[in-house]
C-alpha positions in Angstrom: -0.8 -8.5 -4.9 -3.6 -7.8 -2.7 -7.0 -6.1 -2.1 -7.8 -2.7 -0.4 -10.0 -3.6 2.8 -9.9 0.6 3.9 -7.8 3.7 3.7 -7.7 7.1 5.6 -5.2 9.6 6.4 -4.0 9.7 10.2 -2.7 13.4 11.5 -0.6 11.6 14.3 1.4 9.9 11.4 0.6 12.7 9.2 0.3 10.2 6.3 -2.1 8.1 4.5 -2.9 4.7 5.7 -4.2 1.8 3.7 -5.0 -1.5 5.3 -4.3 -4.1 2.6 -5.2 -7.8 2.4 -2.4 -10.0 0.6 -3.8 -12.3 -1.6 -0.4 -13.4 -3.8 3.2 -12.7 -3.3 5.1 -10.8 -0.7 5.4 -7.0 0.2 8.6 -6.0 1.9 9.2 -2.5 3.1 10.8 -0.2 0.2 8.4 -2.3 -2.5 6.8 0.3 -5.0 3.3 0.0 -4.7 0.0 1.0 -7.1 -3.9 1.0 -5.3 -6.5 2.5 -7.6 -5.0 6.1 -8.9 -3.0 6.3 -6.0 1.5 5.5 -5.6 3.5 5.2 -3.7 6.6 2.9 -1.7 6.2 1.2 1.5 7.9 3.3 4.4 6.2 0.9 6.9 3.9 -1.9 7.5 2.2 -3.3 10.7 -0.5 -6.5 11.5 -3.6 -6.5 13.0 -1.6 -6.2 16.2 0.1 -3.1 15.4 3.1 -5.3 15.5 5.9 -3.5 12.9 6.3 -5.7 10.1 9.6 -6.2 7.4 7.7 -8.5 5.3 4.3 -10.0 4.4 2.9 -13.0 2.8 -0.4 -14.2 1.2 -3.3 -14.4 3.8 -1.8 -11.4 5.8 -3.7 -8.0 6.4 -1.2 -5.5 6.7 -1.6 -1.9 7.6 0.3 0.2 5.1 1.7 3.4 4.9 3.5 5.6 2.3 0.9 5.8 -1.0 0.0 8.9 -1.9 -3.8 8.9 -1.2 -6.3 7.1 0.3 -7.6 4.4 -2.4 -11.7 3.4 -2.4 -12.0 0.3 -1.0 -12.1 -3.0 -2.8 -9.6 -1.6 -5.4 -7.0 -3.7 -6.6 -3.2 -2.7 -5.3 -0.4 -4.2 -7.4 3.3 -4.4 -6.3 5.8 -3.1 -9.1 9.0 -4.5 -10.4 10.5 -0.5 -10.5 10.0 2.5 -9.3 10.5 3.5 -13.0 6.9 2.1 -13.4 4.7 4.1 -11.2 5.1 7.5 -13.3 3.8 5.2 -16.5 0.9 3.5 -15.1 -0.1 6.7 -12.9 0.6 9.9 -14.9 -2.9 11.8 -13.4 -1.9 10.8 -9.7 -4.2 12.5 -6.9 -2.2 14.3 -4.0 
């Protein structure tokens, strides 16, 4: 799906925040999501703008929040087909 550019949790949101480059596919809000050792699903996503997005294609940083850390950057994140997935490819998840 995409590349992590930079992560960090934000107080005001009181959540993690992962800024995510999409490289192939589409995210859409509610998409289970993998980055590094962390999980989680997309509660919401803005642009560079801080516009509040429902979708995003290839080319499109996206600001991310709902995983359940904040991944390294550079890391790989992968969009899954299930939620049923995320327990089987992260059994040691970080919180």
């Amino acid at each position: 799906m995409g590349a992590v550019i930079e992560a960090s949790f934000r107080y005001k949101e009181e959540d993690y925040v992962t800024t995510v480059l999409i490289q192939n596919g589409t995210l859409n809000i509610g998409d289970p999501v993998v980055a590094g050792a962390y999980s989680g699903k997309i509660k919401a996503m803005f642009n560079e703008k801080g516009k509040k997005l429902k979708t995003a294609g290839p080319s499109t940083p996206v600001l991310v929040l709902g995983l359940s850390g904040a991944p390294q950057a550079g890391e790989n994140s992968e969009k899954l087909k299930t939620n049923r997935m995320r327990g089987k490819l992260q059994p040691n998840e970080h919180r």
